[in-house]
C-alpha positions as CSV (number, residue, x, y, z in Angstrom):
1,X,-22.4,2.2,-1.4
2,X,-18.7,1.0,-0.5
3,X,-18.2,-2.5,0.0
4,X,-17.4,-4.3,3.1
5,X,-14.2,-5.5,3.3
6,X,-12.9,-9.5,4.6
7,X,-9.9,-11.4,4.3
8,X,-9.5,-14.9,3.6
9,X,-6.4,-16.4,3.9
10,X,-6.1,-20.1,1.9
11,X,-3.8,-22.9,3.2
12,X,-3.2,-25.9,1.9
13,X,-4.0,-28.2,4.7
14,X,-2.3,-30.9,5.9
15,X,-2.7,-34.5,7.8
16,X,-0.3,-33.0,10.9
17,X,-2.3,-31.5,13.5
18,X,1.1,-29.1,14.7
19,X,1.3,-27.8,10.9
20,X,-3.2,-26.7,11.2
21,X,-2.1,-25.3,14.5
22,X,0.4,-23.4,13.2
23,X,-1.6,-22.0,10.1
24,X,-4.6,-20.5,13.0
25,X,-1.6,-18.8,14.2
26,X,-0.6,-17.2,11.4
27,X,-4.0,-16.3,10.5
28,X,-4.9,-15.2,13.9
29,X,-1.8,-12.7,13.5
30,X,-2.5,-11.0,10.5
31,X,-6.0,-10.3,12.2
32,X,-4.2,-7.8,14.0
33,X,-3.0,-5.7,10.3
34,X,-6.8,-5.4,9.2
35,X,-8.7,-4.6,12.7
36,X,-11.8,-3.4,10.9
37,X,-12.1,-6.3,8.6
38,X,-13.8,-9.8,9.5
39,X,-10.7,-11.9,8.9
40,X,-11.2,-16.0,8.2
41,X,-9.2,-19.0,6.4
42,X,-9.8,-22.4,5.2
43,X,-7.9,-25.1,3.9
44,X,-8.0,-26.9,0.1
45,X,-7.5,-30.6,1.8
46,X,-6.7,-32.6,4.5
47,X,-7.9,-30.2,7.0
48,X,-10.8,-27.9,8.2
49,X,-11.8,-25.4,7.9
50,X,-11.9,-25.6,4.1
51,X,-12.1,-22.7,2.0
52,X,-15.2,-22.8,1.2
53,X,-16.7,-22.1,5.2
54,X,-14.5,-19.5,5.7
55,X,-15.8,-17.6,2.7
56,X,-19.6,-18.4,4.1
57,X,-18.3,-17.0,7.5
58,X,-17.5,-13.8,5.2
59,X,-20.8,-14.0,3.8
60,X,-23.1,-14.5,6.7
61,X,-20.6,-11.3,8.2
62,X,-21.6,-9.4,4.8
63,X,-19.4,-8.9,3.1
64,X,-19.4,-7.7,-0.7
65,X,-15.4,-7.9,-1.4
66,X,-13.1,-10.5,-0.3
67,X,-9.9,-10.3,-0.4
68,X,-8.0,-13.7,-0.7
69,X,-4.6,-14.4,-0.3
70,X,-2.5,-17.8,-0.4
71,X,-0.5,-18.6,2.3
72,X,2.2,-20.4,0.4
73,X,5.4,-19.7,-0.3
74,X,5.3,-20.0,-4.4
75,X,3.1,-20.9,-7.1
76,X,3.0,-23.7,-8.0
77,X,-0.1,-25.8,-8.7
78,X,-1.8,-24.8,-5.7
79,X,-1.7,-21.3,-5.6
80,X,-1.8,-20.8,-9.7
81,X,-5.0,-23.9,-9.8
82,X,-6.5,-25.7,-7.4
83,X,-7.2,-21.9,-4.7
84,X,-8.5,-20.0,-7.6
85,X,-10.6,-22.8,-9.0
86,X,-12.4,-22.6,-5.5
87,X,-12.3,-19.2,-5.5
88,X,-14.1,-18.7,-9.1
89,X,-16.4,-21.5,-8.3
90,X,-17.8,-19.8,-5.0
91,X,-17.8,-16.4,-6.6
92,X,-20.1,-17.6,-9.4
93,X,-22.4,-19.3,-7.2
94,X,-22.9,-16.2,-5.4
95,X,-22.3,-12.7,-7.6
96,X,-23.5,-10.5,-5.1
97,X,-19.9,-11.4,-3.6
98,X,-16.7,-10.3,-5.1
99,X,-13.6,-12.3,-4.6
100,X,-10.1,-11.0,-5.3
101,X,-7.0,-13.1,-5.4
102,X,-3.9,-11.7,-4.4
103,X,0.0,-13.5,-5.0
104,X,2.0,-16.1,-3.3
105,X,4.5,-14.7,-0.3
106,X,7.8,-15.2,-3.4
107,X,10.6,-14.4,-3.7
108,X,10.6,-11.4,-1.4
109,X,13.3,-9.3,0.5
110,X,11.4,-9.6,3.9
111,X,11.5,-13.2,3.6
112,X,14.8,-13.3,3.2
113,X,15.2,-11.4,6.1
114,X,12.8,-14.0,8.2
115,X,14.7,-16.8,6.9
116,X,18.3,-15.6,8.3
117,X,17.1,-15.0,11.1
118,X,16.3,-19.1,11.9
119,X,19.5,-19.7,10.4
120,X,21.4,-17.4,12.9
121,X,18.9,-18.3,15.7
122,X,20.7,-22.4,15.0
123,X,24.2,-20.9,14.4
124,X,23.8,-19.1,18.2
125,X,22.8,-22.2,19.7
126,X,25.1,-24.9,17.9
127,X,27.8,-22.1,19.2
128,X,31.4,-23.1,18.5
129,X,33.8,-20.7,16.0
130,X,33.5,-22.4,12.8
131,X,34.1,-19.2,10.4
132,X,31.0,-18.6,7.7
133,X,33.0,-19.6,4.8
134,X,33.8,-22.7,6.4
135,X,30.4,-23.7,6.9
136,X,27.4,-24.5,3.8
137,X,24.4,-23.7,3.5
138,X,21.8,-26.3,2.3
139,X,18.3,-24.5,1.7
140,X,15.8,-27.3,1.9
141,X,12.4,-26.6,-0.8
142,X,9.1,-28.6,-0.6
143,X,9.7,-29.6,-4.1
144,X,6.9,-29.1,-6.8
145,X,6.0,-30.4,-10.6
146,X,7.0,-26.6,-11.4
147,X,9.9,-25.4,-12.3
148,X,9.5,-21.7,-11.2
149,X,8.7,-22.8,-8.3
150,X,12.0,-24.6,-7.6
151,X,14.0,-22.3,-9.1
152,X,12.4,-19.9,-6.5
153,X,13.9,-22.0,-3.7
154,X,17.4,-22.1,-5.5
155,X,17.1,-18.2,-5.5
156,X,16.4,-17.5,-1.9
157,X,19.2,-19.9,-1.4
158,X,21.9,-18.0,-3.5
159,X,20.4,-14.5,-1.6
160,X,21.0,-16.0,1.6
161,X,24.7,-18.0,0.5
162,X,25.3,-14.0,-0.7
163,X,24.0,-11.7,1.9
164,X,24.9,-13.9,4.9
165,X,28.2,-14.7,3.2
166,X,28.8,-18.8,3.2
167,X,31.7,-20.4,2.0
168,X,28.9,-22.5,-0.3
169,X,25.5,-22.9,-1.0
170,X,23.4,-25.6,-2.0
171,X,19.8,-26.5,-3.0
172,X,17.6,-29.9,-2.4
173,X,14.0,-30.4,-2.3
174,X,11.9,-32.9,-0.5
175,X,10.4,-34.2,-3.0
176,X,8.8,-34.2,-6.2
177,X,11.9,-32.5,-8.1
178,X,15.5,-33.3,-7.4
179,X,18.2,-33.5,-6.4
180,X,16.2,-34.6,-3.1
181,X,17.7,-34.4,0.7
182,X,19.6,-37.6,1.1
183,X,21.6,-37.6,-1.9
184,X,21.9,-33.4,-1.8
185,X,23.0,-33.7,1.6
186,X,25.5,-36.5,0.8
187,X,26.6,-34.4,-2.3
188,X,27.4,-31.5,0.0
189,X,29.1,-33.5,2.6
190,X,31.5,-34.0,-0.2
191,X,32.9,-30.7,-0.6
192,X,34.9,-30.0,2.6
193,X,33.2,-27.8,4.7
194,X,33.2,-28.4,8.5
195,X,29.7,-27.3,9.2
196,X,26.4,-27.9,7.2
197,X,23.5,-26.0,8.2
198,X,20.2,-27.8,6.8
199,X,17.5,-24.9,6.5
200,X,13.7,-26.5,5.6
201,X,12.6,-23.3,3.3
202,X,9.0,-24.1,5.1
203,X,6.1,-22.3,6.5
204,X,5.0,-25.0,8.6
205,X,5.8,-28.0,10.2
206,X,4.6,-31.4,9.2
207,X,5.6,-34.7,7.9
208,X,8.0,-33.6,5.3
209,X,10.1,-31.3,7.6
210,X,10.5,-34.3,10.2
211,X,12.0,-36.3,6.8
212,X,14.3,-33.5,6.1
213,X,15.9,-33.4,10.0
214,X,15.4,-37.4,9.5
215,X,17.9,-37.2,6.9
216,X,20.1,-34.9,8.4
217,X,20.7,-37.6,11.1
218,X,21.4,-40.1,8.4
219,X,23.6,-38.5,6.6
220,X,25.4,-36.8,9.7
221,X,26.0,-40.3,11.0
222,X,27.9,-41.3,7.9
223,X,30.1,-38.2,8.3
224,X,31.1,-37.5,11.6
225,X,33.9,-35.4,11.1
226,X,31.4,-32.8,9.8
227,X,29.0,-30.7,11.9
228,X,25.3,-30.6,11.1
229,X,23.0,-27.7,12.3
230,X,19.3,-28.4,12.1
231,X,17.7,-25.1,11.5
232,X,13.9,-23.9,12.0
233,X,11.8,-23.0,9.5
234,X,10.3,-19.9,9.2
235,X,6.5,-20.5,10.8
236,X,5.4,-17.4,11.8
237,X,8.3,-14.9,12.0
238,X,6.8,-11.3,12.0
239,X,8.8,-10.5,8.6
240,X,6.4,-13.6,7.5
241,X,3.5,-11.7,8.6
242,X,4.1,-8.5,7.1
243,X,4.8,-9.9,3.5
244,X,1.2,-11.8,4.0
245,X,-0.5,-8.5,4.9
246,X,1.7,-6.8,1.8
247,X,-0.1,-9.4,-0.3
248,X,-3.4,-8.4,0.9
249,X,-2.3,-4.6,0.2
250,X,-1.5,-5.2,-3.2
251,X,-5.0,-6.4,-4.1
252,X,-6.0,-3.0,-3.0
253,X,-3.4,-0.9,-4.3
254,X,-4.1,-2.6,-7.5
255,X,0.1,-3.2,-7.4
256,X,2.1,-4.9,-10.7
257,X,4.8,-5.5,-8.5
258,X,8.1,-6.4,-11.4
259,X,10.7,-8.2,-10.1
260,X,12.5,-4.7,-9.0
261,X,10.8,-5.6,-5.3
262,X,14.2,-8.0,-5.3
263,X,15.9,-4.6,-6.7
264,X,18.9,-3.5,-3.9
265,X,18.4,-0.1,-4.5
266,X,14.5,0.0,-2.9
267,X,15.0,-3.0,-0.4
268,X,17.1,-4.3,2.6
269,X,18.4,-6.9,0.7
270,X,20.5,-9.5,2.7
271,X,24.2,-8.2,3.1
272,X,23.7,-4.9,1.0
273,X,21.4,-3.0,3.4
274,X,24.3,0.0,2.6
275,X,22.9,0.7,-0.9
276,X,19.5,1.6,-0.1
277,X,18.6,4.9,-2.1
278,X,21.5,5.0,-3.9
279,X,21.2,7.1,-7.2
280,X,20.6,4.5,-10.3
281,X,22.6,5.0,-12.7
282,X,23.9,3.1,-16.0
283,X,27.5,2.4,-16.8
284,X,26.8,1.9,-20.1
285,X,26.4,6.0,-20.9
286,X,27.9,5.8,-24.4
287,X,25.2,3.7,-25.7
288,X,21.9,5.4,-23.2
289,X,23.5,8.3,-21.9
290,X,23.8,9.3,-18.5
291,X,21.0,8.5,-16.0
292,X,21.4,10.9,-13.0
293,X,18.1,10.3,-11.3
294,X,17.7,9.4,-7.5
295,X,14.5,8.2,-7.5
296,X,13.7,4.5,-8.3
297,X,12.6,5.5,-11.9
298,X,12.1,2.2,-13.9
299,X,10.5,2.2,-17.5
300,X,8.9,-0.8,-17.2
301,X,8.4,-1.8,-20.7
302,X,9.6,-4.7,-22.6
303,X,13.4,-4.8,-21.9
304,X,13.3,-4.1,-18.1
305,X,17.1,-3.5,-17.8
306,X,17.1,-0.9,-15.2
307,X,20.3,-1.1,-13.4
308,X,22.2,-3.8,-15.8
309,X,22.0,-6.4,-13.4
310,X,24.3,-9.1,-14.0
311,X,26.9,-7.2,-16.0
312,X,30.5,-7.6,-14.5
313,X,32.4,-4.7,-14.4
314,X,35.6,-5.4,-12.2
315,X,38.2,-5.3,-14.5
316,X,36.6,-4.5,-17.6
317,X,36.5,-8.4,-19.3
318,X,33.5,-9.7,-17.6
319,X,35.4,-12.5,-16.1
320,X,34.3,-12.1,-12.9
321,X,38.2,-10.7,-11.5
322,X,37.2,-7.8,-10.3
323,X,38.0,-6.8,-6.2
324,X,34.1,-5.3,-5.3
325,X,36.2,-1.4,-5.2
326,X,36.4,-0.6,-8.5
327,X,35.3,3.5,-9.3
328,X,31.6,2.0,-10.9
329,X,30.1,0.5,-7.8
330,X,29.5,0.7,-4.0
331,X,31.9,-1.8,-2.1
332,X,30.6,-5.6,-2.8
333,X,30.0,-6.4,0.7
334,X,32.2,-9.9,0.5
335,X,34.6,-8.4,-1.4
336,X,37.4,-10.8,0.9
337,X,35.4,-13.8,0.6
338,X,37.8,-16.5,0.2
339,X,36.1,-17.9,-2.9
340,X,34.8,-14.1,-3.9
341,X,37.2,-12.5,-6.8
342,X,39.6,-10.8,-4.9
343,X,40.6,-13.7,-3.4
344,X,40.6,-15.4,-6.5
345,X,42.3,-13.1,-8.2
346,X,45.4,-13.4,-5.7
347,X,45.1,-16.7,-5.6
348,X,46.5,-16.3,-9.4
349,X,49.2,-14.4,-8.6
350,X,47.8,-11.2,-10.6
């Protein structure tokens, strides 16, 4: 007999009423990816449902599988502890029910993509002509005890400073970690730019976002002669949803998703949508040979250097000179950028 299928979908919960409103939403919208299932969520604290009643509501639906997902951005504490903790402990108190945990939304190409999108929906509506390389971007994390996690938020910044093309990009957290908003922001507004854009890296509202655009104001007022742009966070963007209901296909699909999901070659990847499908190939042929394959073939195994990301090959002494046209590689899409090498490189007089 084939198990019946639900979905739970675990928040954290939190004390502002907006931020549980918001959650339902998101929950009630990835209903509509798994019609046939029974779909319910719950909350670890300060809010209810908790986890725990939404995985009865499974039960009492009958349902043998569950299929659990975190609604967080990264894992931190949360999603790696407390979630599966609740999870295990329901599961062994009732074994005719199995309970299958799938990943955090991460670091994730579709995110990306949702999170651009609020920081062009602010730059539309602050209007004005202040160039993208005149303007910075602070990306704005929740902050947490782990340091993956904050290095997660660091990396969705640099892919949005990259694909969006920014003259500079920054990282602050509220709370927790550091540097936090106040001093990041005043750090920032140090460097010259005539627009800041402050983007909370969120999901939901709450009492930590209001701090963030709190501090904008703050630090704004100090510095008048720069331009602050509050931006939305995400909430529930459909690219948002579609990662979630990824998650929940991965438990299926049994998926080890590597970190090629971030891999420019597979994925619309901010700025270099134009390399999609490209034939992978390494430039390093007298020491591997040459790779002419166009599928995305990776050998996963220990060294996982598919592609030699990170290896500068511009003008042939790594220093980073090279103009983004050199015979090796597609065009860098900021090739021009006026703190990108070309630039650079004139700026030498070479």
């Amino acid at each position: 007999m084939s198990d019946k299928l639900g979905l739970m979908i675990c928040g954290h919960g939190s004390r502002d009423e907006n931020a549980v409103a918001e959650f339902a939403v998101l929950a009630e919208r990835l209903r509509a990816h798994f019609p046939d299932w029974p779909v319910d969520y719950g909350y670890l604290e300060f809010a209810t449902p908790i986890i725990r009643t939404g995985l009865d509501n499974l039960r009492a639906a009958g349902c043998t599988r569950v299929l659990a997902v975190p609604g967080m951005l990264f894992a931190a504490g949360h999603a790696k502890n407390d979630i599966p903790s609740v999870l295990n402990t329901y599961q062994a108190q009732h074994p005719e029910m199995r309970i299958d945990y799938g990943r955090e939304l991460a670091v994730d190409t579709r995110m990306v993509r949702a999170a651009s999108a609020r920081i062009r929906e602010a730059i539309e509506v602050a209007g004005g002509d202040v160039p993208a390389h005149e303007t910075l971007l602070m990306v704005v994390g929740r902050g947490a005890s782990d340091p993956d996690a904050n290095s997660n938020v660091a990396k969705v910044m640099r892919l949005l400073w990259e694909g969006m093309g920014f003259g500079w990009g920054e990282t602050c957290y509220s709370g927790v970690t550091f540097p936090l908003v106040e001093p990041g922001l005043e750090h920032a507004a140090k460097l010259g730019y005539r627009r800041i854009i402050v983007f909370p890296y969120f999901l939901f509202t709450g009492i930590l976002v209001k701090r963030i655009y709190d501090y904008t104001d703050k630090v704004a007022a100090r510095h008048p002669d720069i331009e602050f742009i509050k931006a939305p966070y995400l909430n529930d963007h459909p690219l948002v949803i579609d990662t979630m209901a990824e998650r929940v296909r991965e438990i299926l699909e049994g998926a080890n998703v590597m970190n090629c999901q971030l891999c420019k070659y597979r994925e619309q990847v901010l700025g270099f949508e134009a390399e999609i499908g490209l034939p992978q190939e390494s430039h390093h042929h007298h020491v591997e040979g040459i790779g002419g394959g166009h599928d995305h073939h990776h050998d996963h195994g220990e060294d996982h250097h598919h592609h030699h990301h990170g290896h500068e090959h511009g003008d042939g002494h790594g220093d980073g000179h090279g103009d983004g046209h050199d015979h090796h590689h597609h065009p860098y899409p900021h090739a021009d950028h006026p703190l990108g090498p070309r630039s650079m490189k004139q700026g030498e007089g070479a």
